[in-house]
BALOBA-1460 file (C-alpha; in Angstrom, 3 decimals):
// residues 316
<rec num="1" residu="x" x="0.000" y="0.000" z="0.000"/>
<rec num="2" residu="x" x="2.384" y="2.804" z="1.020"/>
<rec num="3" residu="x" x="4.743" y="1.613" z="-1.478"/>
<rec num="4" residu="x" x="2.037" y="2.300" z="-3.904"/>
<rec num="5" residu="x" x="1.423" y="5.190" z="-2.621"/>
<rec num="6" residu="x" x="5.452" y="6.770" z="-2.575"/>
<rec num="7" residu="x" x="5.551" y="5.549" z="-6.289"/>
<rec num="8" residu="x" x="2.308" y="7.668" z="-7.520"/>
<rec num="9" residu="x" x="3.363" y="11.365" z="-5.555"/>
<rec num="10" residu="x" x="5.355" y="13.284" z="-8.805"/>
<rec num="11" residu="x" x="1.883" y="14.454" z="-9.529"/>
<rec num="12" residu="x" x="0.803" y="15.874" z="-6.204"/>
<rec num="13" residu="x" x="0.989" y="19.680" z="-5.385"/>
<rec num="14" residu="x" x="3.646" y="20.502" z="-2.589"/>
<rec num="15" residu="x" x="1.693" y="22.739" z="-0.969"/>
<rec num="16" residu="x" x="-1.596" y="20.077" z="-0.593"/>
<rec num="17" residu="x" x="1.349" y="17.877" z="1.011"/>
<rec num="18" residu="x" x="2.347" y="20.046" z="3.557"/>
<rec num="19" residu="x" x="-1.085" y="20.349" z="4.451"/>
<rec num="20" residu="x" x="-1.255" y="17.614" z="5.133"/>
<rec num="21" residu="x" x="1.996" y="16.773" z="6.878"/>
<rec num="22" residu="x" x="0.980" y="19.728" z="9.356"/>
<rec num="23" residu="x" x="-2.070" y="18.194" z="9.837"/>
<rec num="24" residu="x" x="-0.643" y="14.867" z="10.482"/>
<rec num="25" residu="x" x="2.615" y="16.281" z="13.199"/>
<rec num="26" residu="x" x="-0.900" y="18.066" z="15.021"/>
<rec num="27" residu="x" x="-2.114" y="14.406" z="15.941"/>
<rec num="28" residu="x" x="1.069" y="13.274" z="17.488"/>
<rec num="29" residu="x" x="0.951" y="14.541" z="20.888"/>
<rec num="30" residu="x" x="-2.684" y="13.903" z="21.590"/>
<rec num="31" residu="x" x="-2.086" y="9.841" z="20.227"/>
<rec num="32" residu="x" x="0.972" y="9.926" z="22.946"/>
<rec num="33" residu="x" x="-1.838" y="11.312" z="25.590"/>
<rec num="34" residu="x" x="-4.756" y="9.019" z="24.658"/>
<rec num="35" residu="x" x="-2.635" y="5.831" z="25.041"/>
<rec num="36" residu="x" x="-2.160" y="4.731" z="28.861"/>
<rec num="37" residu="x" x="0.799" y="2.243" z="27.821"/>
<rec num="38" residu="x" x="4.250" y="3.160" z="29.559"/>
<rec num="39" residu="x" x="5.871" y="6.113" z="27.507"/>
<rec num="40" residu="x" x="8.929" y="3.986" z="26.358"/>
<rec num="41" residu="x" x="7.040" y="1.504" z="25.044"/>
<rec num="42" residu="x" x="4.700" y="3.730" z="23.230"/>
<rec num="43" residu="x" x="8.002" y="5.307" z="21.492"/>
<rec num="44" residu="x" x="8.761" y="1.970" z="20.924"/>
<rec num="45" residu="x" x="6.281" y="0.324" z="18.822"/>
<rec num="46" residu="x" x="5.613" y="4.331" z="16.860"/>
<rec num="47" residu="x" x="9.351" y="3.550" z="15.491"/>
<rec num="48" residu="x" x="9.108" y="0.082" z="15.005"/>
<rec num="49" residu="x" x="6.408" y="0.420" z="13.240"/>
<rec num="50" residu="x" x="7.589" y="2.979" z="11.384"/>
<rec num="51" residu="x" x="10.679" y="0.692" z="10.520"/>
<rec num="52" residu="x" x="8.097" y="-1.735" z="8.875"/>
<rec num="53" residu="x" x="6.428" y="0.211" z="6.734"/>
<rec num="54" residu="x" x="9.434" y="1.760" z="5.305"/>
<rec num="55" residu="x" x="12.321" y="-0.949" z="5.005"/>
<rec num="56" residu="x" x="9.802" y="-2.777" z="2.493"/>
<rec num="57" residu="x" x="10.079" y="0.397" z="0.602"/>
<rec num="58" residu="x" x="13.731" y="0.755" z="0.709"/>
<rec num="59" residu="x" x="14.153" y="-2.791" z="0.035"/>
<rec num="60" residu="x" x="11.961" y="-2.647" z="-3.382"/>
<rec num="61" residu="x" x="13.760" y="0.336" z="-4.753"/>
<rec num="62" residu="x" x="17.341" y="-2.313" z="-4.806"/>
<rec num="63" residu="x" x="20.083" y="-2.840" z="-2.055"/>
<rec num="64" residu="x" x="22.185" y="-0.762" z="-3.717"/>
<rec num="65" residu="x" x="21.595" y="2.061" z="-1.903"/>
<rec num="66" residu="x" x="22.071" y="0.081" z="1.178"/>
<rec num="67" residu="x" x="25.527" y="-1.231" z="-0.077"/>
<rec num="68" residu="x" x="27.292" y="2.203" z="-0.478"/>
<rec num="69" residu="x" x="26.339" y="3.306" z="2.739"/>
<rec num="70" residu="x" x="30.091" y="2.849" z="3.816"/>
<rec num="71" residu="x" x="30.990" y="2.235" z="7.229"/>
<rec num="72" residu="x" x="31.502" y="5.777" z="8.723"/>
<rec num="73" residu="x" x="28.201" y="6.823" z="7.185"/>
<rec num="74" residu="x" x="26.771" y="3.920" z="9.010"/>
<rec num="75" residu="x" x="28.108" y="4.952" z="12.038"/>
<rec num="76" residu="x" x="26.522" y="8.526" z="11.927"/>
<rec num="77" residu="x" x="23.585" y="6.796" z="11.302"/>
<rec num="78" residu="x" x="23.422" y="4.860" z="14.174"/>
<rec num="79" residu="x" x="24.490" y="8.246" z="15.937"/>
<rec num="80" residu="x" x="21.399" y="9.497" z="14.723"/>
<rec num="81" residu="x" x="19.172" y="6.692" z="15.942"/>
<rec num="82" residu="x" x="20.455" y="6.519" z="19.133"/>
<rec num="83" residu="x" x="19.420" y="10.778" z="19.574"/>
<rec num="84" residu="x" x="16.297" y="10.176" z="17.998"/>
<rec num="85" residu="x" x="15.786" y="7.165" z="20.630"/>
<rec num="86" residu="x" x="16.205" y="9.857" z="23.416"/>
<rec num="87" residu="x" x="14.297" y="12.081" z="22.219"/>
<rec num="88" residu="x" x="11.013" y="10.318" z="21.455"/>
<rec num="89" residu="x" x="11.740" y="9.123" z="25.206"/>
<rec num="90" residu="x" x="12.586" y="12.352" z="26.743"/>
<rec num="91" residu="x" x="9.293" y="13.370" z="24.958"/>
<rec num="92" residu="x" x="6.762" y="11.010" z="25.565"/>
<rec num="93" residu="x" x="7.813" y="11.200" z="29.596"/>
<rec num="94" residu="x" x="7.148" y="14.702" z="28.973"/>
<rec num="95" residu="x" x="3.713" y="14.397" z="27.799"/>
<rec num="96" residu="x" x="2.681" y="12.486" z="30.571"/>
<rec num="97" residu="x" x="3.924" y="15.396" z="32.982"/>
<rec num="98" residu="x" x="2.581" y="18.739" z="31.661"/>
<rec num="99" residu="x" x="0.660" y="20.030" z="28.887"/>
<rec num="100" residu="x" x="0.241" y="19.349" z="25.770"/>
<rec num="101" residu="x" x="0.382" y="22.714" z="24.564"/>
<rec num="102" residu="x" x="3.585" y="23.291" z="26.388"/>
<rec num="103" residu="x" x="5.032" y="20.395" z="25.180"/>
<rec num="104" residu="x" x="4.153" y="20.331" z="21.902"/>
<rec num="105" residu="x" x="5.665" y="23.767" z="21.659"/>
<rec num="106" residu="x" x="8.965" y="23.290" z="23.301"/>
<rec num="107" residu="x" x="9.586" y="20.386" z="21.273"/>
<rec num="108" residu="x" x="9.561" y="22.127" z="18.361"/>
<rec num="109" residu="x" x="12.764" y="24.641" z="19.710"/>
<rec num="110" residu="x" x="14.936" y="22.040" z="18.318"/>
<rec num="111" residu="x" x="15.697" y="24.848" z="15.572"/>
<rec num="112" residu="x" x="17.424" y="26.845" z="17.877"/>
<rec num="113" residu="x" x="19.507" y="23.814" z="19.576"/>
<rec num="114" residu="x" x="21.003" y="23.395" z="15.444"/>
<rec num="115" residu="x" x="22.037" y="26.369" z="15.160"/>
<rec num="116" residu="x" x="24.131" y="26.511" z="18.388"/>
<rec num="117" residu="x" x="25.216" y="22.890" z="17.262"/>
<rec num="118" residu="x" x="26.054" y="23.817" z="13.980"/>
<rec num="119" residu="x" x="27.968" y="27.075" z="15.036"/>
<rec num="120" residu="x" x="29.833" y="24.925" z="18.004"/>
<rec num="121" residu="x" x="30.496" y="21.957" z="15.680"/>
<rec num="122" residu="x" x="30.266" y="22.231" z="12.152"/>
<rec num="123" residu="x" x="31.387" y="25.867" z="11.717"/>
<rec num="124" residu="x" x="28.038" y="27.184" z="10.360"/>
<rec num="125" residu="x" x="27.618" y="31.320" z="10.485"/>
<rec num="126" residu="x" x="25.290" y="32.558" z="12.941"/>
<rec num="127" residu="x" x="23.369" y="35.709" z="11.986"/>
<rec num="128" residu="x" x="22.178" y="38.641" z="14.411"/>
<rec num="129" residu="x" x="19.034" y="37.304" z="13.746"/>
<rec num="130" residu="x" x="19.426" y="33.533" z="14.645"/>
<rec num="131" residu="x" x="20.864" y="35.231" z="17.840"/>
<rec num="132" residu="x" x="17.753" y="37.269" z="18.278"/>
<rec num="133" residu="x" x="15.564" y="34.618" z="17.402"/>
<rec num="134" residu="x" x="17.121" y="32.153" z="19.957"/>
<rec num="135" residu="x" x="17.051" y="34.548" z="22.628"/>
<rec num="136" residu="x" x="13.373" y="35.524" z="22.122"/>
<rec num="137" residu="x" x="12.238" y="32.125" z="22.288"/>
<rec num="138" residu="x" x="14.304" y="31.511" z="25.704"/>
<rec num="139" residu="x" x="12.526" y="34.615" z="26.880"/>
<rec num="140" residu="x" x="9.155" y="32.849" z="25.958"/>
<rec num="141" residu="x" x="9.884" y="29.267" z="27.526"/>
<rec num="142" residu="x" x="11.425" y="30.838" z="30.590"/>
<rec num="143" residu="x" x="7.492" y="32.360" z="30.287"/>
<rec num="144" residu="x" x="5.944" y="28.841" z="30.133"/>
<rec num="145" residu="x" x="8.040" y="27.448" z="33.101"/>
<rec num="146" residu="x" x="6.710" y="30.351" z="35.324"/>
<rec num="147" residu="x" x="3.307" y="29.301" z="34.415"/>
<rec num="148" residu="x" x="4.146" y="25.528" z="34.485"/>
<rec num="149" residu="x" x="5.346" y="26.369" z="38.311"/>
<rec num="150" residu="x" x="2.438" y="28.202" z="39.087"/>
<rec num="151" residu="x" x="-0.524" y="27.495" z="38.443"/>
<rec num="152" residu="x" x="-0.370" y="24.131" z="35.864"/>
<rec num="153" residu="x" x="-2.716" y="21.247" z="36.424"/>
<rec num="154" residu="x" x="-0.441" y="19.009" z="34.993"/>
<rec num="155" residu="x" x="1.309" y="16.528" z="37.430"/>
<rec num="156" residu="x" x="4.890" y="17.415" z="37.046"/>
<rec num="157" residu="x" x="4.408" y="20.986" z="34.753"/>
<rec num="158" residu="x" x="8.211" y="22.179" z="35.659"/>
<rec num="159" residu="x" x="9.316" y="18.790" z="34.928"/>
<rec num="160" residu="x" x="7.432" y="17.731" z="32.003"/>
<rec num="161" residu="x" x="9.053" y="21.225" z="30.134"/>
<rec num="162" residu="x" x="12.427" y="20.549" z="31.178"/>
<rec num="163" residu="x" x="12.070" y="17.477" z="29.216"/>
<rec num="164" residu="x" x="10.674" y="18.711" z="26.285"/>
<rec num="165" residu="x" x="13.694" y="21.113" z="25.766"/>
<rec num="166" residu="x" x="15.654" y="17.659" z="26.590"/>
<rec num="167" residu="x" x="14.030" y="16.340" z="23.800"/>
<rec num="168" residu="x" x="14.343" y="18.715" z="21.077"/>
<rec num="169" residu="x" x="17.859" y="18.972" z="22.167"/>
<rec num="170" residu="x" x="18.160" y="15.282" z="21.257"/>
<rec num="171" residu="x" x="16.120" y="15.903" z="18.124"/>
<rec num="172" residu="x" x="18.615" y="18.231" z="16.952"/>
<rec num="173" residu="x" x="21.516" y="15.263" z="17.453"/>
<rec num="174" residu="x" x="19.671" y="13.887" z="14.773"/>
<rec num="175" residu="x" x="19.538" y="16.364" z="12.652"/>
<rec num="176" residu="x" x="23.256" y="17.064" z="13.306"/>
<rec num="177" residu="x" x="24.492" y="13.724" z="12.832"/>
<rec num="178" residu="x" x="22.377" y="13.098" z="9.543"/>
<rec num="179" residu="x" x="22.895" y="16.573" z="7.902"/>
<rec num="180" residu="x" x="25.935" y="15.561" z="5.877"/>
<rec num="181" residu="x" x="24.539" y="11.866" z="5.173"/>
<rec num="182" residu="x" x="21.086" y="13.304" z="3.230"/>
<rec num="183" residu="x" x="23.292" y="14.639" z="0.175"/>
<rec num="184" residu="x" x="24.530" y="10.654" z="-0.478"/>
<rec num="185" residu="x" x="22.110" y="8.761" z="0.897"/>
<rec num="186" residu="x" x="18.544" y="8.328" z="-0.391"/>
<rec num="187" residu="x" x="15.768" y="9.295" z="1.886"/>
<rec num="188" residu="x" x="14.551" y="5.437" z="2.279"/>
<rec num="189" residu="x" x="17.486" y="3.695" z="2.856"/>
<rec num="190" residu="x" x="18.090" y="6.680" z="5.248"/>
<rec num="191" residu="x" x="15.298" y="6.523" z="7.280"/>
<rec num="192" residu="x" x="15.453" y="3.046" z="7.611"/>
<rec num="193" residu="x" x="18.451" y="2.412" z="9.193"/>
<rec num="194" residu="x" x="18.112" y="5.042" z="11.255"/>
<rec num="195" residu="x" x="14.693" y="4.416" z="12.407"/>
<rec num="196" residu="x" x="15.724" y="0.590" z="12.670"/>
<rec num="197" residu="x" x="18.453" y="1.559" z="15.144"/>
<rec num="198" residu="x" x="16.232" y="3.943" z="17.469"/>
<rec num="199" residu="x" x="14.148" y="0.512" z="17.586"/>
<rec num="200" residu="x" x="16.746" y="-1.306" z="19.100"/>
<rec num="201" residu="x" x="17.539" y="1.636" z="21.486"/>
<rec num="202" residu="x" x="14.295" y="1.653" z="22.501"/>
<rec num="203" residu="x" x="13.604" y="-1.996" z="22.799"/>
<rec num="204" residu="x" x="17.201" y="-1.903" z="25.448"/>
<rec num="205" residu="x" x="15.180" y="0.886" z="27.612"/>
<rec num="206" residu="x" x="12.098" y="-1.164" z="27.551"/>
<rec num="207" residu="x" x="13.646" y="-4.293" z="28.473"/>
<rec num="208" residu="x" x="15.419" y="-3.087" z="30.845"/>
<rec num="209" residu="x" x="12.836" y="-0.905" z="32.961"/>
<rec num="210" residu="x" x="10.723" y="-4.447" z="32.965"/>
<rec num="211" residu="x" x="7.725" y="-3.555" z="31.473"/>
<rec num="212" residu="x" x="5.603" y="-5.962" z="29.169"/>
<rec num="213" residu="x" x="6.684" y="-6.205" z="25.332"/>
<rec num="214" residu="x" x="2.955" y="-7.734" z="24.853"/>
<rec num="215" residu="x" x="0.198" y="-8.310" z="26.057"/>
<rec num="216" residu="x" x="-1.830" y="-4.659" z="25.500"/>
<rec num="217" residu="x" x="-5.174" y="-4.157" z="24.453"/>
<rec num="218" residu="x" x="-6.347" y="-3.808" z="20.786"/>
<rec num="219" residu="x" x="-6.939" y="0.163" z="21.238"/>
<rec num="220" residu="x" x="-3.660" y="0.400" z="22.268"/>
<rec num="221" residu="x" x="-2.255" y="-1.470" z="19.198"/>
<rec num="222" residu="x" x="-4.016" y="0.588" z="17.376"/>
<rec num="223" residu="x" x="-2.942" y="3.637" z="18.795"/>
<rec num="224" residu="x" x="0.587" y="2.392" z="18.650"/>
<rec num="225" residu="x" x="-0.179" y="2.141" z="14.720"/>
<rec num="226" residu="x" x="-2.094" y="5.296" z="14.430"/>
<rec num="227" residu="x" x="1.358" y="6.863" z="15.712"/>
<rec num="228" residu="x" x="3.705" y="5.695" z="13.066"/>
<rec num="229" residu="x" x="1.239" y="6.355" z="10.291"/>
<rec num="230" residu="x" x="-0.213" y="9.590" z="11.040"/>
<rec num="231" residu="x" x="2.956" y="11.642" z="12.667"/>
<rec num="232" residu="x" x="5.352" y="9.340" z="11.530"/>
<rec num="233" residu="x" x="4.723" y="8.417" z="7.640"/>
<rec num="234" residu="x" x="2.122" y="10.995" z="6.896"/>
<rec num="235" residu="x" x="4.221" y="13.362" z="9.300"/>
<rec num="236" residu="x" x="7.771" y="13.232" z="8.508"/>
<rec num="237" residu="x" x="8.083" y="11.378" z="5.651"/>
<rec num="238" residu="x" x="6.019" y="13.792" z="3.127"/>
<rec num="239" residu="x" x="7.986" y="16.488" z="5.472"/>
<rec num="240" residu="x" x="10.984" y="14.940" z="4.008"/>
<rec num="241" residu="x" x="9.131" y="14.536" z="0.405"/>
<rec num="242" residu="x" x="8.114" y="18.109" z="0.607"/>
<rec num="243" residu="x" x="11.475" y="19.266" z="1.336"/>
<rec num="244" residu="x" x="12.700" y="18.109" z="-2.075"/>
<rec num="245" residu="x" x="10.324" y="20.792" z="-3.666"/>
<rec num="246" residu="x" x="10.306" y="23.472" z="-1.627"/>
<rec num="247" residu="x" x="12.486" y="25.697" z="0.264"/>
<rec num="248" residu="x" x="13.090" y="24.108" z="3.566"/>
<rec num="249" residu="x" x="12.524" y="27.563" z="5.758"/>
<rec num="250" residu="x" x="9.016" y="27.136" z="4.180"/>
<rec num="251" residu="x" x="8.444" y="23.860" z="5.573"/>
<rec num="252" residu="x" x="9.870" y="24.733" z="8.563"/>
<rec num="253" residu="x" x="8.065" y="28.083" z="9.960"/>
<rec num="254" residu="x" x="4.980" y="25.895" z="8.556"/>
<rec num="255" residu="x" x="5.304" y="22.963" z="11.080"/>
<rec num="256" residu="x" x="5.257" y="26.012" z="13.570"/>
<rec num="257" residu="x" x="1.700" y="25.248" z="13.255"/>
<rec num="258" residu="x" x="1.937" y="21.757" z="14.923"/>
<rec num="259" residu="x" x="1.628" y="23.161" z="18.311"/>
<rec num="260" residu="x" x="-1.246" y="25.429" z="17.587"/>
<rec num="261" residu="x" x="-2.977" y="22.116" z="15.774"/>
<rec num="262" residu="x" x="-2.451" y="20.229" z="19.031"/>
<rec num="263" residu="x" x="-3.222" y="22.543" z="21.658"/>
<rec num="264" residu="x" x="-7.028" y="22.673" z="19.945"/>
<rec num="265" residu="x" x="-6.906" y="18.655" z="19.644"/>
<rec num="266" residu="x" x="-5.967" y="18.484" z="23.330"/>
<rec num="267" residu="x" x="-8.646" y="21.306" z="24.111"/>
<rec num="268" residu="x" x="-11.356" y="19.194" z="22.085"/>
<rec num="269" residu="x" x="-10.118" y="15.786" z="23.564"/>
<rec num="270" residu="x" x="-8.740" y="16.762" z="27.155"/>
<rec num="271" residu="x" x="-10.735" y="19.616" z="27.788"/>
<rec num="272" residu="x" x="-7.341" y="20.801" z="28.551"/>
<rec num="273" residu="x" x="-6.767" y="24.393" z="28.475"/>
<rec num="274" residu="x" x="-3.358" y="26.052" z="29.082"/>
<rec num="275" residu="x" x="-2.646" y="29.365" z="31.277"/>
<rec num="276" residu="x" x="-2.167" y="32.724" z="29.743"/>
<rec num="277" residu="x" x="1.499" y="32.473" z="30.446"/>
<rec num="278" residu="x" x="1.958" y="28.878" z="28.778"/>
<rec num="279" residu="x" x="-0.098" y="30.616" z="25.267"/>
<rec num="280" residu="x" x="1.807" y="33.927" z="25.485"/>
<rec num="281" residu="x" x="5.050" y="32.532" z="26.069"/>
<rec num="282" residu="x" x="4.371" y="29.527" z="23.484"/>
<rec num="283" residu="x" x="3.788" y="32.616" z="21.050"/>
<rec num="284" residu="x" x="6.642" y="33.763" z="21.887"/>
<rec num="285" residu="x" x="8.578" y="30.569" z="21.471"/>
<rec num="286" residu="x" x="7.202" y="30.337" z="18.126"/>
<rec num="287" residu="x" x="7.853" y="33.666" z="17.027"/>
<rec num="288" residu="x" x="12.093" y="33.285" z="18.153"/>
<rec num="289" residu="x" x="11.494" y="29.709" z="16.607"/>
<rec num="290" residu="x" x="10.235" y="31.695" z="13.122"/>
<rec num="291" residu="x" x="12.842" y="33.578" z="13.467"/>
<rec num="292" residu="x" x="15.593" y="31.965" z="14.048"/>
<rec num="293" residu="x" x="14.401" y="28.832" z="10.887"/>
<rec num="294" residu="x" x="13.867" y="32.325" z="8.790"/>
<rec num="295" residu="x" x="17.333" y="33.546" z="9.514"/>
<rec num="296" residu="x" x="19.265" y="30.520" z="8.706"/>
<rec num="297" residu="x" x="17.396" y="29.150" z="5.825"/>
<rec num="298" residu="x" x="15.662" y="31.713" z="3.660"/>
<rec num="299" residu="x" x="18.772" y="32.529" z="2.186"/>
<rec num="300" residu="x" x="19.933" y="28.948" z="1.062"/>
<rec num="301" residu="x" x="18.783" y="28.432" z="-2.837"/>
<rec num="302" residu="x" x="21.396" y="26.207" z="-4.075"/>
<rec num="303" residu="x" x="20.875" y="22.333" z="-4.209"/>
<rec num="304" residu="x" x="23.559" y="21.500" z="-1.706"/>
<rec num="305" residu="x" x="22.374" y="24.195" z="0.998"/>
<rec num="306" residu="x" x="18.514" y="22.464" z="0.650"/>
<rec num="307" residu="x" x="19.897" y="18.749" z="0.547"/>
<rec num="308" residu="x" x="21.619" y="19.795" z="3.831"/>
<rec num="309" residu="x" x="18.527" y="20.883" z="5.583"/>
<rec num="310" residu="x" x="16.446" y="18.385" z="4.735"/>
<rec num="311" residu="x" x="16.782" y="16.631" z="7.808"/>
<rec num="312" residu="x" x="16.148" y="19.915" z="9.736"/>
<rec num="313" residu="x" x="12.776" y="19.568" z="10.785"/>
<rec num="314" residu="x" x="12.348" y="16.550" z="12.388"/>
<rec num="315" residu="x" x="8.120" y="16.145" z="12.427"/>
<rec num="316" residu="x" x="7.028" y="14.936" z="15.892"/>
């Protein structure tokens, strides 16, 4: 089916995929919040299954993509897993512990963490802007953690935002590690091995915190499912698709809109609504976020710059 589907897209309007990409990264937190299995093994099965549906792919396109991944390449990779493994960790734990609004939101400052990363370790400039940018959106999570200590209902608010900006920090570890790897390596084969190695990450934590490998309900099954498909194919893999044909600051001030899309799920679902410090300083976040994507991308036009960002915007 999704095979199918990957070989029949040449004819589909970017735009109408973004759409729906947004759409898709919206569902992602409230899926985490409506399952009740432990958060590592909800991160779990989402990447496993993920893994599934797209080593089939990857497989029918040839190995040969597979056999010129040479062995430091391989190595990133499995870099890459391994901070992708935290951070679907880091943020599931997180969900459980404040709001969904909050947490949707300060996932999405992994921006910020790649441009310190890339100015620290790959020598990347660093515009006035991107410094502006970052600094405005510490100004508006610093916002959200007064209202997380205040007056939250969550269980752990403080917490549960500390761990979000954990987990974008680990997000942007995998966009590091697999920035360079994106201009030889196919966006299957990719994905693949990298997903396949945050599943064995994963599967480590799980088995070693005890908890059940089976043995769940169908509804959480499906949920598990509904994870990998929704966010995860429909999410970042058309994010990924998308970024091939258009400019990848587009795409990434657009998936700015995940939080917005999730806070109104989690209103509708949860009947959870989020103090006036979490939504003005989440503004704020996304405004420094805006900036910061807009400062470092909207200038990069040549093939090279956009095959380097393509893993930029890792869709939750």
């Amino acid at each position: 089916m999704f095979a199918g589907l990957a070989a029949r897209t040449d004819d589909v309007p970017p735009w109408v995929a973004l759409v729906v990409a947004v759409l898709a990264v919206s569902t992602s937190a409230p899926l985490v919040r409506l399952s009740e299995a432990p958060s590592t093994v909800k991160a779990l099965y989402r990447v496993a299954f993920m893994t599934a549906i797209v080593a089939p792919i990857a497989l029918r396109r040839g190995s040969g993509d597979f056999e010129r991944i040479g062995r430091k390449d391989l190595g990133v990779a499995l870099v890459a897993g391994v901070a992708l493994a935290a951070h679907f960790a880091l943020w599931f734990v997180s969900l459980d512990l404040t709001t969904i609004a909050a947490s949707a939101t300060l996932v999405q400052t992994q921006p910020l963490f790649v441009a310190l990363g890339g100015w620290a370790l790959l020598d990347e400039r660093v515009t006035t802007k991107t410094v502006v940018g970052i600094l405005i959106a510490v100004l508006g999570a610093s916002l959200m953690g007064l209202d997380a200590a205040s007056n939250s209902g969550a269980s752990a608010p403080l917490l549960g935002n500390v761990l979000a900006v954990l987990a974008a920090a680990m997000a942007s570890g995998y966009v590091l590690a697999g920035r360079s790897l994106r201009q030889r390596i196919r966006v299957f084969p990719y994905v693949t091995v990298v997903y396949a190695a945050c599943t064995v990450v994963l599967l480590g934590v799980v088995l070693v915190q005890g908890h059940d490998l089976l043995g769940y309900p169908p509804r959480e099954w499906a949920l598990f499912l509904a994870m990998a498909v929704g966010p995860g194919i429909f999410g970042h893999t058309v994010v990924n698709w998308v970024l091939e044909r258009v400019e990848s600051w587009v795409v990434s001030v657009s998936l700015l809109g995940e939080p917005v899309g999730s806070a109104l799920l989690a209103l509708a679902l949860f009947a959870e609504v989020p103090g006036l410090l979490t939504i003005g300083g989440g503004a704020v976040v996304l405004v420094g976020i805006g900036l910061t994507v807009f400062s470092r991308e909207k200038g990069d036009t040549d093939d090279e710059d956009v095959d380097s960002a393509r893993a930029d915007v890792p869709a939750e």
